[in-house]
N, C-alpha and C positions, 0 to 999 in steps of 0.2 A: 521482420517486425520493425516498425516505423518507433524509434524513440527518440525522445529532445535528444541535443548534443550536452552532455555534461560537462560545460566551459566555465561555473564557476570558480571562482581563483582559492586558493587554499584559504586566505583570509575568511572568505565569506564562510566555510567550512569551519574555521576558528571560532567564527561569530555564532555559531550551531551551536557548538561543543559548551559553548558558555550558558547552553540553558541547563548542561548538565552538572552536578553537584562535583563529579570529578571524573575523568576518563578512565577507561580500562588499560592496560599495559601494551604498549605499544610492541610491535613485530615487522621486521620488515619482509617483504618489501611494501607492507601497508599497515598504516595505523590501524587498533581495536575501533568499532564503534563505540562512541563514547557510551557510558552507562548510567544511570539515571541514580540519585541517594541511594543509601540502604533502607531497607523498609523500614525500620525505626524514625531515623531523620524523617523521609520524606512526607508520613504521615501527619507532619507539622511544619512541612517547607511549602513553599507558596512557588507554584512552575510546572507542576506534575500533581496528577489524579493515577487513583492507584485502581486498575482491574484485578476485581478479583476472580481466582480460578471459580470452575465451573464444578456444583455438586457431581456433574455427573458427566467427568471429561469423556471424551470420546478416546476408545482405544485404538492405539497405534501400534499393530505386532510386529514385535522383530523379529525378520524374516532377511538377514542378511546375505548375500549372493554376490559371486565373482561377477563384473561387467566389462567384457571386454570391450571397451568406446572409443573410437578411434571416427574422424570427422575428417574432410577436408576443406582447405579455406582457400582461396588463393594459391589454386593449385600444391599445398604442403598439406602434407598428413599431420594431425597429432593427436595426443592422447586427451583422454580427462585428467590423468594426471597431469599432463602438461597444462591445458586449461585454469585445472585449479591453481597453480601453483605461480603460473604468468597474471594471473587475475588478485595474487595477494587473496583468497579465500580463505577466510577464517571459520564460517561455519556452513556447511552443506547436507543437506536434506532431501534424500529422494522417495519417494512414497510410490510404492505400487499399489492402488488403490488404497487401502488403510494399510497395508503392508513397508514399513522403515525396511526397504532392500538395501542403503547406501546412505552413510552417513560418515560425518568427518569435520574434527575441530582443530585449529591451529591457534595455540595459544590464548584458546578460549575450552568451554564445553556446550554439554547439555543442557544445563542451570544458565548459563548466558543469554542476560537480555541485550540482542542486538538491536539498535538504532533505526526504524524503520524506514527516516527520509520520507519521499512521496512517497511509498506502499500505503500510507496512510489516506491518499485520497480514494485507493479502492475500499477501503471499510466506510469512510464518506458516501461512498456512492450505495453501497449495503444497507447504509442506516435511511439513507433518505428513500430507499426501494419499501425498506420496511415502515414506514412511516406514510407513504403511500400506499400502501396495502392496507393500513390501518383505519385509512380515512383520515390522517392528519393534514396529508398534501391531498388536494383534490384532482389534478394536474402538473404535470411537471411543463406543462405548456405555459401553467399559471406565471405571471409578473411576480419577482423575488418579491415585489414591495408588497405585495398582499401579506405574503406571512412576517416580511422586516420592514414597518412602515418609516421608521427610522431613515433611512435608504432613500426617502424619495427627497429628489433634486440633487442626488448624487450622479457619476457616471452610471452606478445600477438601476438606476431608475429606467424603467423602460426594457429591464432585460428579466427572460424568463428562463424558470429552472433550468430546461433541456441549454441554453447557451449555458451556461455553468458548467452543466453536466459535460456537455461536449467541446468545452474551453473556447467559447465562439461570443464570447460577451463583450465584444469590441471595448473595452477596457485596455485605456493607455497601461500598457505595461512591459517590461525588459524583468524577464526574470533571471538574468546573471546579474542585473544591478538591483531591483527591485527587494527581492528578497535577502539579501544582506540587510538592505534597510531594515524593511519590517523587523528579522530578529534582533536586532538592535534596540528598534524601537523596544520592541517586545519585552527587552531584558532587560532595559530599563524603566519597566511598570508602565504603557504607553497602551493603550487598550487597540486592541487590531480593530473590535469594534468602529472605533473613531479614524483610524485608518484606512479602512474601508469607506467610509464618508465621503474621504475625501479625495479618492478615486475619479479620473476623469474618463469621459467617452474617445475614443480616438476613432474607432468606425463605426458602420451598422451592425448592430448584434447579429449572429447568424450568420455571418456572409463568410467570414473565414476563422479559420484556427489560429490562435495564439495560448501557448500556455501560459498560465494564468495562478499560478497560487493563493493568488488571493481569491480567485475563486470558488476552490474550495473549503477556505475559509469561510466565505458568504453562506455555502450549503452546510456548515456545520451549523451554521448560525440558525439559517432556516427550520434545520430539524428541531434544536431549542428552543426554537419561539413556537413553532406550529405545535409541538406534543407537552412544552408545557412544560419539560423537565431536561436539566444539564444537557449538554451532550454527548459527557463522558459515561453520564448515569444512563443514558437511554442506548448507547455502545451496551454498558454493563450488562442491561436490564434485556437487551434484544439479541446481541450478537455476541458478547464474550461468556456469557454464562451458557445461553442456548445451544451455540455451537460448540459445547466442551472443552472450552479453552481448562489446561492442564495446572499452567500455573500463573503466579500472579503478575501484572504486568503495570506498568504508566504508563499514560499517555499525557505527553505535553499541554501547557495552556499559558497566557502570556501574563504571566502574575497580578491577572484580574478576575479570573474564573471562567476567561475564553479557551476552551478546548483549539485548538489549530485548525483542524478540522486536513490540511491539507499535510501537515510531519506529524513527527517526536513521536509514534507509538515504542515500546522498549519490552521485546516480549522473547520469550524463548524460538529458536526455530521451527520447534515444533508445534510451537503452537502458532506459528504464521503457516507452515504447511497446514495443519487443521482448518484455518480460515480457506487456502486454496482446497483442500479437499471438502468445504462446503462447496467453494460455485461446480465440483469437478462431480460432485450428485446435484446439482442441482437443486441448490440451497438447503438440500437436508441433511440434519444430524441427531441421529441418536434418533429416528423415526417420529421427526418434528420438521415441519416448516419452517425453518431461519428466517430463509431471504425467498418472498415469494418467485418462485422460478420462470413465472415471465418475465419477473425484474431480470433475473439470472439473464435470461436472452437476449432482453433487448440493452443492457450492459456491457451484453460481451461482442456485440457486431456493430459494425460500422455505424458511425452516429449521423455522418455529413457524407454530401457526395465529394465538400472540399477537402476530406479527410478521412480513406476507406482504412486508416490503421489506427484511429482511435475510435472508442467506446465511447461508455460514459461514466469516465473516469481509471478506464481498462486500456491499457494497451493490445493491439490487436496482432497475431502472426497470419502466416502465407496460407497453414493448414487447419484453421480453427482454433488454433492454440490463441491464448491472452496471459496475460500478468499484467500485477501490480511491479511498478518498478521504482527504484530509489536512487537518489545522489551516489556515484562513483559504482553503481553496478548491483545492487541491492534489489531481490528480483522473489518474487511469487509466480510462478509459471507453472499453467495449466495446461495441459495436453489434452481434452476430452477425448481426440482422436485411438491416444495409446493407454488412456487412465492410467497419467501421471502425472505427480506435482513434485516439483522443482521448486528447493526455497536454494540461496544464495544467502551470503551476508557479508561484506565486504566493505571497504570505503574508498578505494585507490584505483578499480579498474580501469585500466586506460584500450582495451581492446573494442572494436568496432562495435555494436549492439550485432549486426549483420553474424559475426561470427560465435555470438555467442548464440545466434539461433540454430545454427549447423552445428556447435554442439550438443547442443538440448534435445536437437532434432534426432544427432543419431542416441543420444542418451536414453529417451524414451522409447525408440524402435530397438534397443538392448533391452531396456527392462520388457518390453512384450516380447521381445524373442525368449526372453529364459522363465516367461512366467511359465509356472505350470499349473497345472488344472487344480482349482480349488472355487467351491461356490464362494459367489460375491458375496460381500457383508449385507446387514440389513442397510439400509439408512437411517 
């Protein structure tokens, strides 16, 4: 599985943490992800919108089970205990279809809202699917400036949804310097909106990949203008309450009532597994439509032929598998192959991306080795 190099300097990572009210306790050999006010405070802080759980959560059986996971890298064997352990993992999540088989917190728990990082541009990519389904978006081929007219005579002028989607918007940008900025900007009352603006062209849209955070920025933006409502609220109203999120979560926004659109979601693990175990049916939950499931498809396979390992907005594996993935290791992983989801939460991983997929990979070929016969859940 093809993912950015995670070269940001700790700074810039400091510069994150300061949108949070205060961090969680630190463990070595990796910092907690920071955590977001208590719900009292935040209720009345300005930097975070608050999801709330869903009437009617989807369940998750615990169905716990020995795994014997043992991977090789570089010609060395190791374990998943080793894995987790060399990775600084703080909370881990493995789901056998709706079945919790393997779970594990260090110096956190269940209640812990982890720091999403990018993971947050896959639920971007979710809202704008749904939003398209709706008849809010007509095309994702559409020119961004139709739905943000604001935009035009900027570098996005001229750039349509699908280069967003597939981070192809020839938009000058370095994102190991770029995005320090912005939160910066962000955090000191700076509207991204207007940041955006002022965004330059560096090549032809479409022609190749550069990731791009501010582009999914641009596509949270789009979803709020096109349907008319937040896009925290239309998160709520589409994807957190639908798909049975459990308990309640924030999600960032740049002390203007700009959602991110591309970080700062702060939700329990389980309930980012729930979001992977939507795309792993195929956007349903709870015997509802979420995320229309052509969306689901044409999301999770190759977007460009200059880029057969990203989606739209999904990182892509060798065997069908994808994830949402985040700063220092922070990972949503789907296996449709073995129906498993893989959450992570982490801030420090310095191991290859390459070997965390021969992890996962024999991870999930253990959980199908030891499922046993039980009919599938509804969706």
């Amino acid at each position: 599985m093809r993912r950015r190099p995670w070269t940001l300097a700790l700074a810039a990572a400091a510069v994150t943490v300061a949108l949070a009210a205060r961090p969680a306790h630190a463990a070595p050999p990796a910092p907690s992800p920071p955590s977001p006010p208590s719900a009292r405070v935040t209720e009345a802080a300005r930097g975070f919108d608050p999801l709330l759980p869903s009437s009617d959560p989807v369940a998750l059986r615990e169905a716990y089970r020995p795994l014997a996971v043992t991977y090789t890298y570089e010609g060395q064997e190791h374990t998943l205990d080793d894995y987790l352990a060399r990775t600084g993992t703080q909370g881990f999540v493995v789901l056998d279809r709706s079945d919790v088989v393997f779970e594990r917190y260090v110096t956190t728990d269940r209640d812990t809202l982890f720091q999403s990082w990018s993971m947050a541009k896959s639920f971007t990519s979710a809202a704008v699917g749904i939003a398209l389904g709706e008849g809010f978006i007509d095309s994702i081929d559409d020119p961004v400036t139709r739905y943000v007219p604001e935009l035009r005579g900027s570098g996005y002028d001229g750039v349509s949804l699908r280069d967003l989607l597939r981070m192809s918007s020839g938009i000058q940008w370095t994102e190991t310097n770029d995005v320090p900025f912005v939160h910066v900007a962000a955090s000191l009352g700076y509207p991204l909106t207007e940041l955006a603006k002022q965004r330059k062209r560096g090549w032809a849209p479409g022609t190749r990949f550069e990731y791009t955070s501010m582009n999914s920025f641009v596509l949270s933006w789009v979803v709020a203008k096109a349907t008319g409502v937040p896009y925290h609220a239309y998160v709520q109203e589409k994807i957190w309450g639908p798909a049975g999120m459990a308990a309640k979560a924030y999600l960032g926004n740049d002390s203007n009532g700009n959602s991110m659109g591309y970080c700062c979601y702060y939700a329990t693990d389980r309930d980012f597994a729930r979001f992977g175990l939507l795309y792993l049916n195929g956007g349903r939950a709870n015997g509802r439509q979420v995320v229309p499931a052509s969306w689901v498809t044409e999301s999770t396979r190759p977007s460009a032929a200059f880029n057969r390992g990203y989606g739209l907005q999904w990182w892509l594996g060798e065997n069908g598998d994808f994830s949402a993935s985040g700063l220092g290791g922070q990972l949503i992983w789907v296996s449709p192959r073995y129906g498993v989801v893989v959450v992570k939460s982490t801030l420090a991983t310095v191991l290859a991306g390459e070997e965390t997929d021969a992890a996962f990979e024999a991870l999930a070929a253990e959980v199908a080795r030891t499922r046993t016969a039980r009919p599938a859940p509804a969706h």
